[in-house]
ZAMARGU-4260 file (C-alpha; in steps of 0.2 Angstrom, whole numbers, plus 5000, padded with zeros to 4 digits):
<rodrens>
0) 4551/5505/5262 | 4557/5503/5281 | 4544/5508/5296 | 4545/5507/5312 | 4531/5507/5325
5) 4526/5519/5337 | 4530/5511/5351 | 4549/5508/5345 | 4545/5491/5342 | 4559/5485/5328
10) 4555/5487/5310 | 4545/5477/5299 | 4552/5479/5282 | 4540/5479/5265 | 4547/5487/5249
15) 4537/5477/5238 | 4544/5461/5225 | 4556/5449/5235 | 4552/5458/5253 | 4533/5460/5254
20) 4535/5441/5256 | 4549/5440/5268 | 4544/5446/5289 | 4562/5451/5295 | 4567/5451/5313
25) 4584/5456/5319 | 4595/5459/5334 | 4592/5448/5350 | 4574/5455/5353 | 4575/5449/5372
30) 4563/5460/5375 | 4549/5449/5365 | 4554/5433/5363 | 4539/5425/5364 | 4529/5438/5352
35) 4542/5432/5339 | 4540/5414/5342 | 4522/5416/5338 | 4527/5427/5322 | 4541/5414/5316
40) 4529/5399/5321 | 4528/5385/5307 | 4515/5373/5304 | 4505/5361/5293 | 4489/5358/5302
45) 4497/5344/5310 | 4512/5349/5317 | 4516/5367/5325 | 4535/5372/5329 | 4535/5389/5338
50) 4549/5400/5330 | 4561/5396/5344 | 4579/5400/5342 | 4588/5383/5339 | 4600/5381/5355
55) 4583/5382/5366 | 4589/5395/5375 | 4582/5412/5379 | 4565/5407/5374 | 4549/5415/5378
60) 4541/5398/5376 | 4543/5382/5369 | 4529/5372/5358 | 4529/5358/5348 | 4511/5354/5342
65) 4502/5341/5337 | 4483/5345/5332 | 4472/5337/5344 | 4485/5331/5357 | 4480/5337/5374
70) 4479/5331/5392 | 4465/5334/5403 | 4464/5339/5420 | 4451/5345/5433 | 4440/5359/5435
75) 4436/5364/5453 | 4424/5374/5457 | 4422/5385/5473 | 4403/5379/5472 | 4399/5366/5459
80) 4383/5364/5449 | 4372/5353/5440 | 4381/5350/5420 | 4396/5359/5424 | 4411/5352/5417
85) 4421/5343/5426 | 4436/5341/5416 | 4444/5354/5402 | 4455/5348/5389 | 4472/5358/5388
90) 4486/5358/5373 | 4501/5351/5379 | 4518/5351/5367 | 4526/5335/5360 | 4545/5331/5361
95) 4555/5346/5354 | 4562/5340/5338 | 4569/5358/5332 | 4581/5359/5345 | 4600/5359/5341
100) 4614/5368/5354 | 4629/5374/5352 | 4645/5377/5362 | 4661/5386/5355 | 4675/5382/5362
105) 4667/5376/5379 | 4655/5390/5380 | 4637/5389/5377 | 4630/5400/5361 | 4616/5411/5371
110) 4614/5427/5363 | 4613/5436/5380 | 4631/5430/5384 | 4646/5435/5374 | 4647/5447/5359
115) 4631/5446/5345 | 4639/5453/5331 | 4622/5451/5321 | 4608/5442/5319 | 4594/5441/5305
120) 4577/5429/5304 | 4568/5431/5290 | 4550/5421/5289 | 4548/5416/5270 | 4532/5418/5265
125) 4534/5411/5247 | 4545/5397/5252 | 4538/5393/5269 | 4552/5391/5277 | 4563/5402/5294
130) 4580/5407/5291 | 4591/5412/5302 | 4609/5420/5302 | 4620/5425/5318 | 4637/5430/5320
135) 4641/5427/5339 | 4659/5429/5347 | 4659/5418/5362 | 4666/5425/5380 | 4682/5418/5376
140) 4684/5425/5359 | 4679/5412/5346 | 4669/5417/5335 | 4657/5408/5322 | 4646/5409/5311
145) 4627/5402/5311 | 4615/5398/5297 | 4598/5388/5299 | 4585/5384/5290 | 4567/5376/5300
150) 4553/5369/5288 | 4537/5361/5293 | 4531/5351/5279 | 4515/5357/5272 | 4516/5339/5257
155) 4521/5327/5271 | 4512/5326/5285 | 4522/5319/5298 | 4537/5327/5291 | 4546/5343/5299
160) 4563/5345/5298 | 4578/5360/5301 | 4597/5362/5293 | 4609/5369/5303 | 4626/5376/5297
165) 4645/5381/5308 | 4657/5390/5302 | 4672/5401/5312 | 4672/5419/5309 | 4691/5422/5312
170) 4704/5408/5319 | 4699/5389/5324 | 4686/5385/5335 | 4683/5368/5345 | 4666/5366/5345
175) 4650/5353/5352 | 4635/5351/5342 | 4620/5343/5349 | 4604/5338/5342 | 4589/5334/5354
180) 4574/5326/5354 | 4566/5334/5373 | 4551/5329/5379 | 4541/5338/5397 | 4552/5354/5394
185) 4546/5367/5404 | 4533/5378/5399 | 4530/5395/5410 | 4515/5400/5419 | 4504/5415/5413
190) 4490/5415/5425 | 4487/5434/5430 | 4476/5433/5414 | 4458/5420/5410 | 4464/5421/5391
195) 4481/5413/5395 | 4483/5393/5398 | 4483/5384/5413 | 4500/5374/5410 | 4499/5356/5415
200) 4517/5351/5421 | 4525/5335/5414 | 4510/5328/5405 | 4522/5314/5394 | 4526/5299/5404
205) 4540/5291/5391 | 4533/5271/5386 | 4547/5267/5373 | 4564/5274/5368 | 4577/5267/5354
210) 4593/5274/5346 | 4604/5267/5333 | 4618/5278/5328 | 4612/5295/5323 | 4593/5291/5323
215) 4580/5287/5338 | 4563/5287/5343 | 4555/5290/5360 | 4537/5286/5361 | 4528/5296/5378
220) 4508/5294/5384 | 4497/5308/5391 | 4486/5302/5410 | 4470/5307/5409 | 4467/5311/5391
225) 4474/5292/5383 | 4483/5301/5369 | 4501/5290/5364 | 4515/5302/5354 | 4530/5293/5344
230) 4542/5305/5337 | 4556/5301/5329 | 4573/5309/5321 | 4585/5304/5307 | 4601/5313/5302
235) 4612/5319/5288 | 4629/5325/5293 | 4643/5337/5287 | 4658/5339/5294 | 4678/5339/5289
240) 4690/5326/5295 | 4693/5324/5314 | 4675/5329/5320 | 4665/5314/5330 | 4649/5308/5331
245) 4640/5300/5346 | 4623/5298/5355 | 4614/5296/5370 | 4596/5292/5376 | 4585/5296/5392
250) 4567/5292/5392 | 4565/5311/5389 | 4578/5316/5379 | 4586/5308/5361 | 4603/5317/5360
255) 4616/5316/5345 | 4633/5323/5348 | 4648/5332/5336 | 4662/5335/5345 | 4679/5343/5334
260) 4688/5356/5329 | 4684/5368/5315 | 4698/5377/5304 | 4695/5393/5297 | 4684/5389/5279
265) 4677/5372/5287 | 4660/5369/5289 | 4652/5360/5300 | 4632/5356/5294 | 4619/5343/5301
270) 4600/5340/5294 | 4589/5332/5306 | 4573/5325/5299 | 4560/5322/5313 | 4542/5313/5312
275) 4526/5315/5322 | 4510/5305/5326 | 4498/5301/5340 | 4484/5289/5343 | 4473/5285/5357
280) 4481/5272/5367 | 4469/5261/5364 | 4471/5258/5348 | 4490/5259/5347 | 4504/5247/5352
285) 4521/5260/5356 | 4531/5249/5345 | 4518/5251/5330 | 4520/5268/5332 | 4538/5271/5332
290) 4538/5260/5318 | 4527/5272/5306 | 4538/5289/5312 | 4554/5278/5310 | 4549/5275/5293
295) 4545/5293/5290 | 4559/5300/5295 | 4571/5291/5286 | 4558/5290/5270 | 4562/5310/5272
300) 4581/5308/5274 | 4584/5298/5258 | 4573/5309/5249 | 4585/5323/5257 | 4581/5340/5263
305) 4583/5351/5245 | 4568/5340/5240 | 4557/5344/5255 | 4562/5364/5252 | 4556/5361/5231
310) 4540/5353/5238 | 4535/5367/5249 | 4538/5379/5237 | 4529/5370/5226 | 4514/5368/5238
315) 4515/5385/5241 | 4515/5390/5225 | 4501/5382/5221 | 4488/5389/5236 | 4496/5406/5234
320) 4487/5407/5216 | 4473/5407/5227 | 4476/5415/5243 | 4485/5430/5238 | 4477/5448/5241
325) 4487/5461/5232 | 4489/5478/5239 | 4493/5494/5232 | 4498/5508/5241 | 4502/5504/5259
330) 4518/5493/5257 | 4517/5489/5276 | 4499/5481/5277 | 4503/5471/5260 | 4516/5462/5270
335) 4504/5460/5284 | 4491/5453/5273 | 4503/5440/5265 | 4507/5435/5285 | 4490/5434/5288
340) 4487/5421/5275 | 4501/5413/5275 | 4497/5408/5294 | 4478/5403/5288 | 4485/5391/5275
345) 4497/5381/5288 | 4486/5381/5302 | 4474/5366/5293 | 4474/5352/5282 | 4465/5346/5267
350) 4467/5326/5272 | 4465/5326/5290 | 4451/5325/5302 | 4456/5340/5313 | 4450/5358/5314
355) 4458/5374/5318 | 4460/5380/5335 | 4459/5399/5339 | 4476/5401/5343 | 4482/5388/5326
360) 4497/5379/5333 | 4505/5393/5334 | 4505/5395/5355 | 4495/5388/5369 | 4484/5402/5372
365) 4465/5398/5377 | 4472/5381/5382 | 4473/5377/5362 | 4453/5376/5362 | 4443/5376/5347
370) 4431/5390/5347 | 4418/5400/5337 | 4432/5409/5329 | 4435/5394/5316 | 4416/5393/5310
375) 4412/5412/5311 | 4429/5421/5303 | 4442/5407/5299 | 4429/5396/5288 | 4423/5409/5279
380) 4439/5415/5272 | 4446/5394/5269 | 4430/5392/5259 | 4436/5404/5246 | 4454/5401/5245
385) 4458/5382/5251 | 4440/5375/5253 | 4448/5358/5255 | 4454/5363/5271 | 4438/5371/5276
390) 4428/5355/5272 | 4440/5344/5282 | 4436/5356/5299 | 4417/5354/5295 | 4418/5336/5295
395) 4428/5335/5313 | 4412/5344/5319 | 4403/5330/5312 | 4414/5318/5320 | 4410/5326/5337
400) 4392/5328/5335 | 4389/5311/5348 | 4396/5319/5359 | 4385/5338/5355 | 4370/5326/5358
405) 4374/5321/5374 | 4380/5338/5380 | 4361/5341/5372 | 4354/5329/5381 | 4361/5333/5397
410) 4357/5352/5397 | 4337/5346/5394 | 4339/5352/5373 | 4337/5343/5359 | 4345/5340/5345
415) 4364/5345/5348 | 4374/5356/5357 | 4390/5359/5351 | 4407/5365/5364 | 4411/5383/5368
420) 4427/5377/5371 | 4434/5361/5369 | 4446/5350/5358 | 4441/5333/5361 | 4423/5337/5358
425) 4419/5340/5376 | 4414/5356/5384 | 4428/5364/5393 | 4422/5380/5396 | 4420/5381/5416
430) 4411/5399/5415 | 4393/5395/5406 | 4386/5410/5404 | 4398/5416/5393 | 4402/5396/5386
435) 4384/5385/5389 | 4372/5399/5385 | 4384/5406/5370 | 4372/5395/5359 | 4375/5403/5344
440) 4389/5393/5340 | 4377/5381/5334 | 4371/5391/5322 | 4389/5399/5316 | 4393/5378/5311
445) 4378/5377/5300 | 4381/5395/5291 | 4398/5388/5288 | 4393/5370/5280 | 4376/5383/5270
450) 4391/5394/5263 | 4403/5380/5261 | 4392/5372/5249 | 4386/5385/5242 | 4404/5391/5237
455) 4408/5374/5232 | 4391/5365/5226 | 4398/5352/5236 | 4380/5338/5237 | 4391/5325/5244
460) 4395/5337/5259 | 4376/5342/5260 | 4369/5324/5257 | 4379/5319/5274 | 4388/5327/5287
465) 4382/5343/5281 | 4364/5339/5281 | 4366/5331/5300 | 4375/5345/5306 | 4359/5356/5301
470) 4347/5345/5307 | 4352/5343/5322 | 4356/5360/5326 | 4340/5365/5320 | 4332/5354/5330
475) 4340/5364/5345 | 4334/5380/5341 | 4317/5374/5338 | 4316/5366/5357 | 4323/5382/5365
480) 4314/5393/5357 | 4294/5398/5363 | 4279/5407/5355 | 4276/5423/5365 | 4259/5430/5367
485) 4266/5443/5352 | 4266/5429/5341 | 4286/5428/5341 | 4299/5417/5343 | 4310/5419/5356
490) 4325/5414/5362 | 4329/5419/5378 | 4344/5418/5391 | 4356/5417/5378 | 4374/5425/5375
495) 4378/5433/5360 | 4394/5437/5353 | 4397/5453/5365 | 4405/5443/5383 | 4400/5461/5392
500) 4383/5454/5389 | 4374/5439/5396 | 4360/5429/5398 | 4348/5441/5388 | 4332/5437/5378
505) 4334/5438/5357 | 4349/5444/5353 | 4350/5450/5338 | 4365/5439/5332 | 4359/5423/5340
510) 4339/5424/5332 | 4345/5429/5315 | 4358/5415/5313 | 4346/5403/5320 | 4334/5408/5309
515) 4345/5405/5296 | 4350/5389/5303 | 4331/5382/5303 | 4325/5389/5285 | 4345/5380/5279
520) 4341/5363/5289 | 4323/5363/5279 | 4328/5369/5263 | 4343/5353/5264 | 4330/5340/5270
525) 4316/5344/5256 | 4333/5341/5245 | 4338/5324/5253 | 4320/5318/5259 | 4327/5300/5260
530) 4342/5304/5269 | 4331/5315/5280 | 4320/5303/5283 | 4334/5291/5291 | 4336/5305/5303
535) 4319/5302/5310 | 4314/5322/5299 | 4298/5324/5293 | 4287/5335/5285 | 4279/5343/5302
540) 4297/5345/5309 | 4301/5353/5294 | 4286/5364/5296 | 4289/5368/5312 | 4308/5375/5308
545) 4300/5386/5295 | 4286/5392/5305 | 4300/5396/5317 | 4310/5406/5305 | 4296/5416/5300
550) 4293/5421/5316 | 4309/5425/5326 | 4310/5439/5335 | 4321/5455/5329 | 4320/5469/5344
555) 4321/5486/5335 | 4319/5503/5347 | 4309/5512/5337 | 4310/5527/5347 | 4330/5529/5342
560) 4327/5519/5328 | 4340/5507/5329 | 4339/5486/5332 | 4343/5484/5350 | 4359/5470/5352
565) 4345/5462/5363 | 4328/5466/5369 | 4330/5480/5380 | 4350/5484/5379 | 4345/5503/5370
570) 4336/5505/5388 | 4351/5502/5401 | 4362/5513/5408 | 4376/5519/5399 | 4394/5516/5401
575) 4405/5531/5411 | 4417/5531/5398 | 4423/5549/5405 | 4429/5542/5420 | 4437/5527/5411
580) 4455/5529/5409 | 4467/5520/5395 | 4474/5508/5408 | 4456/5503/5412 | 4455/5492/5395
585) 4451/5478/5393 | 4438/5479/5404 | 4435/5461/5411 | 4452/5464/5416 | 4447/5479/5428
590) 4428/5480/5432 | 4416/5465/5438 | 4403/5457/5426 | 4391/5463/5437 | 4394/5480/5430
595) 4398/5474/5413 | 4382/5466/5411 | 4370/5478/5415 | 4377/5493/5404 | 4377/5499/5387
600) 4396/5496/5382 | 4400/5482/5369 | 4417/5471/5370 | 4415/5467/5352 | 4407/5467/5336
605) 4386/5459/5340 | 4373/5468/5331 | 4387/5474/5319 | 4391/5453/5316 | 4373/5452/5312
610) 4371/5465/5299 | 4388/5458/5291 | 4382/5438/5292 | 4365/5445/5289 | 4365/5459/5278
615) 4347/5454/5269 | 4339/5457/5283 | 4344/5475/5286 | 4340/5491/5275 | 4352/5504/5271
620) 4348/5517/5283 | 4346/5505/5297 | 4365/5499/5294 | 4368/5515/5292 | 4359/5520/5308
625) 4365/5504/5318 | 4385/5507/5314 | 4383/5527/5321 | 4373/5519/5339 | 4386/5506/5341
630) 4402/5512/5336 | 4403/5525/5353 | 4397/5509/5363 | 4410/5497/5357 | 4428/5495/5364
635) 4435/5485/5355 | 4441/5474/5370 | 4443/5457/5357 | 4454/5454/5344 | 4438/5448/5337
640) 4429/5465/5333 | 4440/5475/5322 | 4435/5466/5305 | 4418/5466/5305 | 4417/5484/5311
645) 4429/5489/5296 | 4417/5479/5283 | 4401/5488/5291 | 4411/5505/5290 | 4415/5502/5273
650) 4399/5497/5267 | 4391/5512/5275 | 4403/5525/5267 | 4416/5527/5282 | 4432/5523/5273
655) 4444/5531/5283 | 4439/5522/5300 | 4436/5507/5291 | 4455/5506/5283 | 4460/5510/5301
660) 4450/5497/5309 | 4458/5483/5294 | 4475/5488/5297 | 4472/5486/5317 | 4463/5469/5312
665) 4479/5464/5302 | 4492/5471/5313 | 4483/5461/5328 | 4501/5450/5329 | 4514/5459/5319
670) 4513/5473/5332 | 4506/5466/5346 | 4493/5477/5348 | 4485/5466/5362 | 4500/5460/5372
675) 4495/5442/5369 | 4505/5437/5354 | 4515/5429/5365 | 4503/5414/5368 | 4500/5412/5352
680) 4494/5421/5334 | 4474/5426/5335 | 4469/5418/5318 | 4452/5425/5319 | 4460/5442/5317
685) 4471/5437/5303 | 4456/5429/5294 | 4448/5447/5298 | 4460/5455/5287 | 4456/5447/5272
690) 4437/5449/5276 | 4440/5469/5279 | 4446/5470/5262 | 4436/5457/5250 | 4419/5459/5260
695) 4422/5478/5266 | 4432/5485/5251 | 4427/5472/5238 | 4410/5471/5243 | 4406/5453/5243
700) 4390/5446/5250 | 4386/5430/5250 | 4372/5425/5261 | 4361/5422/5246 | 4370/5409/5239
705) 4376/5420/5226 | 4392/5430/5223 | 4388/5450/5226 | 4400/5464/5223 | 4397/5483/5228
710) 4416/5488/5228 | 4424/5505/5235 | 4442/5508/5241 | 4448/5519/5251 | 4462/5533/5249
715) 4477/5522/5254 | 4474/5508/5241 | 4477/5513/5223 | 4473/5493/5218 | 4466/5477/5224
720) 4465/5462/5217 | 4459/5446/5225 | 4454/5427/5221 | 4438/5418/5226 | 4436/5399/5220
725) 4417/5397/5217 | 4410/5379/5210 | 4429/5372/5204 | 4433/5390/5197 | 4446/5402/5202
730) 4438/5420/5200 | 4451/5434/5199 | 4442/5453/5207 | 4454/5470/5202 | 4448/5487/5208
735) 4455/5502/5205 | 4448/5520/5207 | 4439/5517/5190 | 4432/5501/5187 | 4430/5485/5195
740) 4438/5470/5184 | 4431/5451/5184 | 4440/5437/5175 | 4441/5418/5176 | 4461/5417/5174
745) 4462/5396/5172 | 4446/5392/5163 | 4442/5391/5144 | 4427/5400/5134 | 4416/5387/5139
750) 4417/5390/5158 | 4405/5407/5166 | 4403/5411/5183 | 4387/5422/5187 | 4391/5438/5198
755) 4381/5452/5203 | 4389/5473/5202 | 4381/5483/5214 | 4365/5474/5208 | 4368/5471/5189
760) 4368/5453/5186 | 4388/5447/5174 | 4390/5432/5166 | 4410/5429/5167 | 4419/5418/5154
765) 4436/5412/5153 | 4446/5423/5142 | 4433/5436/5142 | 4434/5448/5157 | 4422/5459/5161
770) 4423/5477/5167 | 4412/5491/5176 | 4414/5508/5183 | 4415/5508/5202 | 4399/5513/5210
775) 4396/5529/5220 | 4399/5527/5238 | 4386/5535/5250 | 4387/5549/5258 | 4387/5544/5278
780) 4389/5559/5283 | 4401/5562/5299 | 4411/5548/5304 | 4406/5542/5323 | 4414/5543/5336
785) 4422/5528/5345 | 4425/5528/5364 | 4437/5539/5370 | 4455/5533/5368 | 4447/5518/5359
790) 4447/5525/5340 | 4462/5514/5328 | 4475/5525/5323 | 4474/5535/5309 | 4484/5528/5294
795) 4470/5533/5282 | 4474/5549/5283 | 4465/5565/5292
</rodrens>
């Protein structure tokens, strides 16, 4: 099947077998160069290649990634104030490794210049790799053949590496190869939008550089931030008689040469293997350094390039059996649900000690900070598919929790506060009512280590880090927090997940998950009491978290019986949505907080997060009652919103406006539905794919500790089947209109896993799948309406 968007946008092709792995881009797309870079980004975790084209040139913009690896530079404020940062941490690329040109017969390939006869990328899901093939006839008629293959290497670390092949189309060509190692290229500005980064302008001052024959190493340092980047390149090459080889080498720039001419049938091909690492200056030596990626490099080479494409595959292979969603009926989102994974699975690592930024390494937007997103929507999803991974990003936040206490300590709280922004640990958020007061971050890090180990019974995680995250973040809710003369708990001036409101008094989101967090941080100490007790816990503090739990404040208007986002939001002025036009979105774009604040109109998904992260502690009818109020207030002005509306939808009965809101959620990048793909993928909203389908179509719910399932698809999927790993088991989930199917696929007899269907209690045994009809789905009566213009397109069908 072939579609194309409504906006003319190029196809996306998904026929199901071999293509619903493959994304496909052709032509020059010189109108969205930097989309696709995004789209054809590579990664492991540790290293991020954006899908550049391999001469360099036209490119939207370039990135080479290192988790971690940033500059800082200074926040000036027009008037400063007390605990505002003062520095903000900002991604900045490594020496560009993927880079080989190209000049045919003394003119440069650039596929804006001469004739493009064709050109294909192809993104390979399965074997995680890009391909590329052009035909391109130069201004002065030669013509050749490209091929190219790019590979970030999800094994080796360090490893990243791209094969790239000549060939003349017609007669003989002379042509000049040359494979670069670039550090400080330029990067351009974006700064007509708050979302975009602020691009710091030669961070790298070069320390070391060394060639011998066709390998090298340059070795740069960051200013401000201490950070020392060694990369280095080894190379294979190809070539018929008569073509020579040379080098050169700058302080930012490693350059191999071929220089010959190529006959008609000849083939001229070079493999560059390139290594990556940094370290903190002061615990590094530049030799060292070069050392270990000089040794990686060439370990790659002799092991040659066929056997890094078998070990990808190979890796791949092995967290697809976990991470694919199958999708029957809409061959379009199928493909898009594979992307979404597959950028999931390559934007962390199992052996590391780095997290996920929002962005992944994928692009520099958000300044490559860490946010809520990884805790509240990437998490969630890594626990169930490559818990590994998750577990390692949980333990970077322990890693950074001295510097959560000082933050703590410095805004007058106890306990820890952890970074709106940040990706050195530090707060770089220089807007704190949307960063400081958006405490309920704290809270989204201990729902993720209470779900992580209660996926993977994982007591060694809980004994230790896990049980100091929740301590500590307990112990911030618990200061914050104040008896009111009600007898409630409440946490006032907080920001919840909805940025077009601020500073308010219980939201709903923010008192649920802390009371979560405080009953988790008790129930974990009463498990470790020794190892609590090493944290200075005892049985008051203990007391007091629960006494707090039981007592935080949920505003509900009775009146229009709903829960209000915050006390008093049902009561504010409504937002003129009739005298808002389509180019008036997103809003912070067009209208002053001021008026933001004070009105009823939701950027994303906040009491809606809260009954999905929640769900025990709503009713039916008042999620029922809560998705029709808040679906006409929310716009949808965040890539972060879709998802969870979708599950809510589902969950209630809308399963037309919930498909629609998934298929926006997983088309986020594909299509570009924001204009922002170009700084980078929004992982949040890929991880919102999946979560749309296995918590809003599958049903799952999880909050209890338990695995719950009260499936329903809609009319567009005739089948779903998904994977969960629970305790060290891979759990296999089929729905079809009929029934619901549950199997453990790897385990023997001997092996069950408990699961509740729509509240019956299974015991799953390997080799013994279990079956049920699929329940009823409740009648919800009209769907609501969204804002006007603000309603997903209809793919669902009506």
């Amino acid at each position: 099947m072939h579609t194309t968007a409504t906006d003319g946008r190029p196809e996306v092709t998904a026929s199901g077998g071999a293509e619903s792995w493959r994304i496909r881009r052709t032509g020059a797309d010189l109108d969205r160069l930097a989309e696709t870079e995004s789209v054809f980004a590579l990664g492991n975790g540790w290293i991020g290649w954006r899908g550049t084209l391999d001469e360099g040139t036209p490119c939207g913009m370039p990135g080479s990634y290192l988790n971690g690896f940033h500059e800082r530079r200074r926040l000036d404020y027009p008037e400063d104030g007390y605990a505002f940062p003062q520095f903000s941490d900002t991604v900045v690329s490594a020496p560009n490794a993927a880079l080989i040109r190209l000049w045919v017969d003394g003119e440069p390939l650039d596929v804006r210049t001469g004739t493009l006869r064709s050109q294909e990328r192809t993104l390979d899901l399965r074997a995680g790799v890009l391909r590329r093939e052009t035909e391109w006839i130069s201004p002065s008629g030669g013509g050749v053949r490209i091929r190219s293959t790019r590979l970030v290497s999800l094994p080796r670390r360090p490893v990243a590496a791209v094969r790239y092949e000549v060939e003349p189309l017609d007669g003989p060509v002379e042509v000049r190869v040359c494979s670069d190692l670039l550090a400080n290229e330029r990067v351009p500005e974006r700064s007509d939008d708050p979302r975009a980064a602020d691009v710091v302008t030669d961070p790298l001052t070069a320390e070391t550089r060394r060639a011998a024959g066709l390998d090298g190493v340059l070795v740069h340092r960051t200013d401000r931030s201490a950070q020392r980047v060694a990369v280095a390149v080894a190379h294979l090459v190809d070539t018929p008689p008569g073509v020579t080889a040379d080098g050169d080498c700058t302080p930012d720039r490693l350059r191999v040469t071929l220089t010959g001419r190529l006959a008609r049938g000849e083939r001229l091909r070079v493999t560059k293997f390139a290594a990556y690492e940094c370290a903190p200056v002061d615990g590094t030596l530049p030799d060292d350094l070069a050392d270990l990626v000089v040794a990686e490099a060439a370990a790659a080479r002799t092991d040659g390039f066929d056997t890094l494409l078998a070990a990808q595959r190979t890796a791949l292979d092995a967290l697809w059996r976990s991470a694919d969603v199958e999708l029957d009926g809409d061959p379009e989102l199928q493909l898009a649900v594979r992307f979404a994974m597959f950028h999931l699975l390559q934007a962390g690592r199992p052996d590391g000690d780095r997290t996920i930024p929002a962005k992944g390494l994928t692009g520099n937007g958000y300044d490559g900070h860490v946010l809520w997103d990884t805790e509240a929507y990437v998490l969630p999803v890594l626990t169930y598919v490559a818990p590994e991974v998750a577990r390692s990003a949980l333990r970077w936040r322990h890693a950074h929790l001295p510097e959560a206490r000082e933050r703590a300590a410095e805004l007058r709280l106890a306990g820890a506060t952890f970074p709106w922004r940040t990706i050195g640990g530090r707060e770089c958020s220089g807007y704190w009512p949307a960063g400081t007061a958006g405490l309920h971050l704290n809270a989204d890090i201990a729902d993720a280590v209470l779900r992580h180990v209660a996926a993977t019974g994982d007591a060694e995680l809980l004994a230790g880090p896990g049980l100091e995250l929740l301590v500590e973040t307990a112990r911030l809710w618990h200061r914050y927090g104040h008896r009111g003369d009600d007898g409630a708990f409440h946490l006032h001036g907080v920001t919840g997940p909805d940025e077009y409101s601020a500073l308010v008094d219980d939201n709903v989101f923010t008192n649920l998950m802390a009371r979560r967090n405080l009953r988790g941080a008790a129930d974990a100490a009463e498990r470790h009491p020794d190892r609590a007790a090493r944290l200075g816990v005892d049985r008051a503090e203990v007391a007091g978290w629960r006494d707090a739990a039981d007592a935080m404040a949920v505003p509900y208007d009775r009146g229009r019986r709903v829960h209000q986002q915050s006390a008093g939001f049902t009561e504010r002025p409504e937002w003129d949505f009739a005298n808002t036009g389509k180019d008036d979105y997103p809003l912070l774009l067009h209208y002053p907080y001021l008026e933001l604040y004070r009105r009823q109109v939701v950027k994303q998904a906040d009491l809606v997060l809260a009954m999905l992260r929640c769900p025990g502690e709503f009713t039916a009818d008042e999620k029922a009652r809560n998705v029709a109020y808040y679906q006409p207030r929310t716009v949808r002005d965040s890539s972060l919103s879709a998802a969870p509306q979708a599950v809510l939808a589902a969950e209630v009965g809308h399963l037309d406006l919930a498909y629609d809101l998934f298929a926006e959620s997983v088309l986020r990048d594909l299509a570009d539905l924001g204009d922002k793909t170009a700084d980078g993928l929004h992982l949040a909203s890929l991880a919102g794919a999946w979560l749309a389908l296995v918590q809003g179509f599958g049903g799952l719910r999880d909050d209890r500790g338990v695995l719950a399932f009260d499936p329903r698809l809609p009319r567009r999927i005739d089948r779903l089947a998904f994977h969960l790993r629970w305790h060290g088991q891979r759990l296999r989930v089929t729905l079809t209109r009929d029934e619901a199917r549950y199997e453990l696929p790897d385990a023997g007899p001997e092996s069950t896993v408990e699961v509740w269907h729509h509240g019956e209690r299974l015991s799953v045994a390997g080799g013994a799948p279990v079956t049920r009809p699929m329940p009823p789905v409740p009648d919800p009566g009209p769907e609501p309406p969204c804002p006007p213009g603000r309603r997903p397109p209809r793919r669902a069908g009506g």
